[in-house]
N, C-alpha and C positions, 0 to 999 in steps of 0.2 A: 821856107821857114829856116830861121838859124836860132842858134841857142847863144848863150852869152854865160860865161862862168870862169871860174878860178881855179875849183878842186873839184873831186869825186868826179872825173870825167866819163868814168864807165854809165854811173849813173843817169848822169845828164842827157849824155849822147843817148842812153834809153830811151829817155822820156822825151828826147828829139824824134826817135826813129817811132816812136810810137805816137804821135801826133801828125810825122810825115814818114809814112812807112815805105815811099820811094823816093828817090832824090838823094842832092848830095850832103853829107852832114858837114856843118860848118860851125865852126865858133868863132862869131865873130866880134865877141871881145875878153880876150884871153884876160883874165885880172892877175897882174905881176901883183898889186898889191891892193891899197885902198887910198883914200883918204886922210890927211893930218892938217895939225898948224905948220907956219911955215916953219921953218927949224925946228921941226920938233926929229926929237933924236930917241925916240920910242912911240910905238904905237902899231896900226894896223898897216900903215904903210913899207914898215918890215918885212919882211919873209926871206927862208930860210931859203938860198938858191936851188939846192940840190930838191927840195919837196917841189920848185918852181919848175925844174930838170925834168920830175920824175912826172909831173901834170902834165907837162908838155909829151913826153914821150909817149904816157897812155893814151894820150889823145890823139897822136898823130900814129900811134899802132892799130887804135882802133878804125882806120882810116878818114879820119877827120880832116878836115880845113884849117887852120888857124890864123888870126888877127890879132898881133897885141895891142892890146888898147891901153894908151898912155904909159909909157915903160922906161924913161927917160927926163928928170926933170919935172916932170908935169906935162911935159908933149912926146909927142912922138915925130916933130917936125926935123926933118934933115935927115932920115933912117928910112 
């Protein structure tokens, strides 16, 4: 089992480790952000990097896996 999220990573990885109380924890898809139109220049596809920083660090402190999923454009092809 893996979990799939964006924020509140303490959380998550809980309610991973409690569904699979042995094995490795994974996220395997990190959300940089979300969804928009094309050029749109507001919305949920924004985020603020350093909260982006600060997701990633608890998550790989708490000894997690991570995958970013789509973080570039709209793909993650060529990274």
């Amino acid at each position: 089992r893996t979990a799939n999220f964006g924020s509140d990573p303490v959380q998550r990885l809980a309610e991973l480790r409690a569904a699979q109380p042995q094995g490795p924890l994974c996220n395997m898809e990190f959300w940089i952000g979300w969804f928009d139109a094309w050029g749109a220049l507001t919305g949920k596809s924004f985020r603020d990097p350093a909260d982006v920083a600060r997701t990633l660090r608890d998550t790989l402190d708490a000894g997690a896996s991570v995958n970013f999923f789509v973080f570039h454009g709209g793909t993650s092809f060529g990274f």
